[in-house]
N, C-alpha and C positions, 0 to 999 in steps of 0.2 A: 778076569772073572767074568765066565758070562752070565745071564739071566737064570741061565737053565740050573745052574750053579750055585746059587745064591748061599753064599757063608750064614752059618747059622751064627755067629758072632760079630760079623761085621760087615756093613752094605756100603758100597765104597758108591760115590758121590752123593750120598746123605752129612751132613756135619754132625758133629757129635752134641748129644741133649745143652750141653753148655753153649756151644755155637749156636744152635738154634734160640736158644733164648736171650744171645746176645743181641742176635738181629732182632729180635721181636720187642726187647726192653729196654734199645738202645733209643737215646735222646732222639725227637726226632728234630732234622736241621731242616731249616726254612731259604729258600732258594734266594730272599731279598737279604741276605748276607752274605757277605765275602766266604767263612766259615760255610755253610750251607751249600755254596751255588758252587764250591768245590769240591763237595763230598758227592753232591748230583753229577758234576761233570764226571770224575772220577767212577762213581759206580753203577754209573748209567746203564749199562751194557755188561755189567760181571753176573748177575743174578743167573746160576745156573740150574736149571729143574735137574728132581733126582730121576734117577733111570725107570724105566717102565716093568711095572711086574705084572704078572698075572694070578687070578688068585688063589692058585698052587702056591706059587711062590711067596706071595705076602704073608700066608698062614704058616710057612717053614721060619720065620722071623721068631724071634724070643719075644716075651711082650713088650720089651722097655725099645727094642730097636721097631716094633713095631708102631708105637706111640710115638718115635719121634720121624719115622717115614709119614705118619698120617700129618704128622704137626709141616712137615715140609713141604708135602704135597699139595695143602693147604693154603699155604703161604704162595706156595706156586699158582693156584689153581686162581688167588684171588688181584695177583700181579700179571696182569695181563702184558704181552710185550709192546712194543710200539713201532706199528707195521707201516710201510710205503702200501700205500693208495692211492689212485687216481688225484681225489683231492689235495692231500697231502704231498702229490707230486710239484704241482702247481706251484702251492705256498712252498716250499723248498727249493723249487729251482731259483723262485724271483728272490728268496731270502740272499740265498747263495752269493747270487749274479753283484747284489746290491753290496753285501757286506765283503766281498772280495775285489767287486773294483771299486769303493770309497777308498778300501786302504791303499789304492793304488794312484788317487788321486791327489795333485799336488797342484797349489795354490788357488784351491776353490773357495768362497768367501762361505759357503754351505756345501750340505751333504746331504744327497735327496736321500727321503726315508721311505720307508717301509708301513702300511697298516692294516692289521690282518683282522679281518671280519667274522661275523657267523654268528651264529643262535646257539642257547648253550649246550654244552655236551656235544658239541665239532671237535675238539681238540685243540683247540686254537693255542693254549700254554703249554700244553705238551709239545707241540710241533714247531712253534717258536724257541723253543727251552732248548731241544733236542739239535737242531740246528746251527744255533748258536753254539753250546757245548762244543759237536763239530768243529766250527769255525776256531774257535777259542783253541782244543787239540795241534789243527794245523799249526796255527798262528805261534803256538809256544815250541810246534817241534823245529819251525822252520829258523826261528828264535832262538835255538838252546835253552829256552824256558826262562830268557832275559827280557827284558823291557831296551827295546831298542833306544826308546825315547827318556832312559834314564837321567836323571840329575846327577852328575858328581858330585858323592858326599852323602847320599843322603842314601836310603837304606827304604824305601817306599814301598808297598806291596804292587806286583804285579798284576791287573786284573782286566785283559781283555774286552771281557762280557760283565754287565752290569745288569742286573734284574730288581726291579723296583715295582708294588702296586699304588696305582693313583693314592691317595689318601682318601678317607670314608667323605669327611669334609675337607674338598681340596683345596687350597692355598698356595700360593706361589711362595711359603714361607716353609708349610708341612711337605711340598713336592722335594724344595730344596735338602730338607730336612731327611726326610725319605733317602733322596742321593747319596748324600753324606754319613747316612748311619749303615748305607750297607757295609763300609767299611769298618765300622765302631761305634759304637753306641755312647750319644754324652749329650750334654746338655750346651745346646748351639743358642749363647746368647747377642746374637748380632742383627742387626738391620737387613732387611731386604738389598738392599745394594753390596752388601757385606757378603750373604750370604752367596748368590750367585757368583761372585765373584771366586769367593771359597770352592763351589760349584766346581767354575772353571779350573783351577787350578789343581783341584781333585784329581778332578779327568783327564786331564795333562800329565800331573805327577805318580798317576797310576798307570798311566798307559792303556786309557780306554779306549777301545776301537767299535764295540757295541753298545749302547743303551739303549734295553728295553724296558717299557711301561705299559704296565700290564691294566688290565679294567679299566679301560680311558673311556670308557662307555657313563662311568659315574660324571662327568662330567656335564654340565648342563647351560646351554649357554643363555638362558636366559638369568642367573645367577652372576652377578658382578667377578664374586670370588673365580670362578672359573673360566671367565673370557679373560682372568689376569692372567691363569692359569694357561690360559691356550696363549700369550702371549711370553709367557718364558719359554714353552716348548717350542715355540721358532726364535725364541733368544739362542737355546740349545743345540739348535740345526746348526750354528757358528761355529759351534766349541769342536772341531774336527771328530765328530762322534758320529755311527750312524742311528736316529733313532729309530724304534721299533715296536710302535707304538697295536695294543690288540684289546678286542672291545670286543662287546657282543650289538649288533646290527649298530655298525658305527654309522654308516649312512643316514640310519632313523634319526641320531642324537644332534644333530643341526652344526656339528664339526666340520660340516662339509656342503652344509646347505641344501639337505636332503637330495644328495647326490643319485641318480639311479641309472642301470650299467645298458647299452645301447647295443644291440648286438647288431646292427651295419655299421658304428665308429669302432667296435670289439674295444670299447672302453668305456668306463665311465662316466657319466656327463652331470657339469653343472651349472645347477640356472645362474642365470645374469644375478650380479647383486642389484638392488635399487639406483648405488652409488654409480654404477655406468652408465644407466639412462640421466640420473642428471647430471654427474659431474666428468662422466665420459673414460671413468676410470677407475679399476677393478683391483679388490685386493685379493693376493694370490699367495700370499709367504706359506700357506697352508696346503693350500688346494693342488697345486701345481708343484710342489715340491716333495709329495707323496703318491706311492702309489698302493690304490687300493685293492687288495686281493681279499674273494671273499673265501673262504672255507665252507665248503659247500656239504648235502649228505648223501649218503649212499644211492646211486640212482638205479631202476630194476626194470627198466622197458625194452633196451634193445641187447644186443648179444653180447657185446663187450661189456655193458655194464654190470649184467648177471657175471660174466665170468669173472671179472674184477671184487663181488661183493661175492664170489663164490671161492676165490681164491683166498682173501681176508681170512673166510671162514676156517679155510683148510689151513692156515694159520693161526689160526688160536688153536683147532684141535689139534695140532702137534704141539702144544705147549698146555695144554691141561693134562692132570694125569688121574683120570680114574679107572677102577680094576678092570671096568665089564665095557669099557672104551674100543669101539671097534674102528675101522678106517671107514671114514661116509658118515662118522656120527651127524656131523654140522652139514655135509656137503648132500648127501642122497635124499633121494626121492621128495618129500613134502615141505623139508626141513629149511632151506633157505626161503622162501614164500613165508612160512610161518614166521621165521625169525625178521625179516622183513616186514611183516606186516605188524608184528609184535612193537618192535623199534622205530618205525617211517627212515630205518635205515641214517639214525642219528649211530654214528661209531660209541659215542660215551654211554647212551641207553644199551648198545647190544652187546657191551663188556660187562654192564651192570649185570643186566640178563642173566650171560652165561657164567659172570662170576658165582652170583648166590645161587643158581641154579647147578652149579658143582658142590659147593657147600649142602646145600639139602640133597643131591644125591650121595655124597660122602655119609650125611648122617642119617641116613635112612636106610644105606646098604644097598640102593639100588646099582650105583657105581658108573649110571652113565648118563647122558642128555637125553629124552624123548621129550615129543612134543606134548605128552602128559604131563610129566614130571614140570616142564618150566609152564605150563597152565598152575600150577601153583603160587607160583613166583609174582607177584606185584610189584610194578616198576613206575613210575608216574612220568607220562608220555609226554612232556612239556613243548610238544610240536606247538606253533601257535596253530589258529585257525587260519581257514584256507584266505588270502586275502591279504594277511599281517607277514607272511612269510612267503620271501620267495621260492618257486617250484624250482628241484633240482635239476640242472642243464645237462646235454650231453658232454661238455667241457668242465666236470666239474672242477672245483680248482682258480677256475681261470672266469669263466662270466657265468650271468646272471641272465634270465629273461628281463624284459622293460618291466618297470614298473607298471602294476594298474591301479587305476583308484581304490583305496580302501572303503568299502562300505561305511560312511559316516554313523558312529553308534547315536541310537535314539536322546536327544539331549531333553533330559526335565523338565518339564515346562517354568516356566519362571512366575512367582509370588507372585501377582499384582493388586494385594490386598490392598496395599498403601498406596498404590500410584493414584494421584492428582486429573482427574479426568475432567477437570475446570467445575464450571457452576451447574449445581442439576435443575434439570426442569420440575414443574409443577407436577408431568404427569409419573416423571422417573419415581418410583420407590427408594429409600435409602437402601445404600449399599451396606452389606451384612461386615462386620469388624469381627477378624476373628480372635476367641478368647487366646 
């Protein structure tokens, strides 16, 4: 059937009104369960847009196939795909590299991990998620979709990839708890020694080859609970697993001792702890058995990096579908600058954007993007200030400029109604108490 054509009875790759409101009303599954993080692997990539019409041909539609082309296009317009970029180059390749040769690795007493950085709306659980998944594919085709490392007798679920978020209030007892319920949900009454151990044997008896741990940013190390917490995550480094750990500005949160990236070591760097000046010796189970990748944003200064955020663009506009959608909508004349200057060229802001900015031109009839139309559109620009976040690199991906000092905020002057200023003299006035 071609477009020109378009059956007055029936529009073939649209699903039928029952199809579409199965996807729309179905349960939705959460990636930190076995259940869930299968049905993402699984449908990661099947999500098909319906064909493109013009609107001759929309108006040849009966109304009921009309109403469920709009409900799908819809659907389409507001599920954006999930595109290779620069940045996302970076964090993928080192994902790769790590989780493909740990599992090639034999008799290591650890397994250097993975920590993937950024501010929010980078895509950091998308792109971690999407990778893994990947990995997880190969792993079960090269497998026959067995557990190499099965137990005779026993009938275990196979699970690869493991996806867990820190806990709100983390504990080395709720973290454990966390691990254990992606497989099933129940009431874990054991001891901290108990439970790790359970851990262990999880991971073992399922055939884990990834754990990742999402929002490790909530983390605080100035909290007891949580340096407990950082001290099972390198318990976990042991258990033949690779972790995979993703935060927003993980460097800020003191996990790494406010780490900042060196562009003549093109790495990393972190300060001395105290403990080497006087005890002459340095604790590293953390520092040195991870590597930090930040996930950087869209950069718009030199050629390659327009063509890269110009190319993005020319990607999502073949994956929206509105009627009066010409070629160049995203990509011509004023339109990338705008959309750049709109977003500071954050990827999860400029989906937002052109998401509801399809939606209000669907229900307005205009049927396309202009830089009018998404002037309507309010987004909240959650860039920090200049200072608190670092400037995007020509590598993005891969480094960072140095750090510079952050402008210390103006601090309150402090009470000293009450302070003790000794004995007053004869000529001093009493000091005023305030009511």
């Amino acid at each position: 059937m071609t477009l020109d054509n378009v059956s007055a009875g029936q529009l073939d790759g649209v699903p039928s009104r029952s199809q579409i409101a199965a996807m729309i009303l179905s349960p939705a599954t959460h990636r930190h369960t076995f259940t869930g993080w299968q049905h993402y692997r699984a449908t990661r990539d099947q999500f098909t847009p319906p064909p493109r019409l013009t609107v001759r041909q929309y108006r040849m539609l009966p109304d009921d196939r009309r109403s469920d082309y709009d409900v799908y296009r819809r659907l389409t317009n507001i599920n954006l795909p999930v595109q290779e970029t620069p940045m996302l180059g970076g964090v993928t390749r080192l994902l790769d590299r790590r989780l493909q040769g740990n599992t090639l690795r034999r008799n290591s007493p650890t397994m250097p991990g993975v920590m993937v950085s950024g501010w929010g709306n980078h895509g950091k659980t998308a792109t971690v998620c999407s990778v893994a998944a990947a990995f997880e594919d190969q792993w079960l085709d090269f497998h026959h979709h067995l557990n190499p490392d099965s137990v005779p007798g026993t009938a275990d679920l196979h699970a690869p990839v493991v996806y867990v978020q820190t806990p709100v209030t983390a504990t080395p007892k709720s973290l454990c708890e966390s691990i254990l319920n992606f497989f099933g949900p129940e009431r874990w009454k054991f001891t901290l020694p108990q439970l790790i151990r359970l851990v262990a044997d999880c991971l073992r008896d399922h055939g884990v080859k990834a754990l990742i741990i999402d929002d490790i940013n909530r983390l605080r190390m100035h909290r007891a609970d949580d340096q407990d917490v950082l001290d099972l995550i390198r318990a976990l480094m042991s258990f033949n697993v690779t972790l995979v750990l993703t935060g927003v500005n993980i460097p800020g949160t003191g996990l790494l001792r406010e780490a900042h990236f060196s562009r003549r070591a093109r790495q990393w760097v972190l300060p001395p702890l105290e403990t080497t000046r006087v005890h002459g010796l340095e604790v590293t189970q953390i520092e040195r058995r991870f590597e930090l990748v930040e996930l950087d944003r869209f950069a718009y200064s030199t050629p390659s990096q327009i063509q890269a955020f110009v190319k993005h663009l020319r990607g999502i506009e073949a994956h929206l579908r509105l009627l009066k959608a010409k070629k160049g909508m995203l990509t011509d004349g004023s339109m990338p600058e705008y959309l750049m200057d709109r977003t500071g060229g954050v990827i999860g802001l400029l989906g937002r954007l052109l998401e509801e900015g399809a939606q209000e031109a669907m229900a307005t009839g205009k049927e396309a993007l202009t830089e009018a139309l998404l002037d309507e559109i309010v987004i909240g620009r959650d860039i920090p200030a200049e200072g608190t976040e670092p400037a995007p690199s020509a590598a993005a991906g891969t480094e960072l400029s140095d750090n510079k000092k952050t402008p210390g905020r103006t601090r309150k002057p402090r009470n000293t109604v009450f302070d003790d200023r000794g004995p007053r003299g004869d000529s001093e006035p009493p000091s005023e108490v305030a009511s």
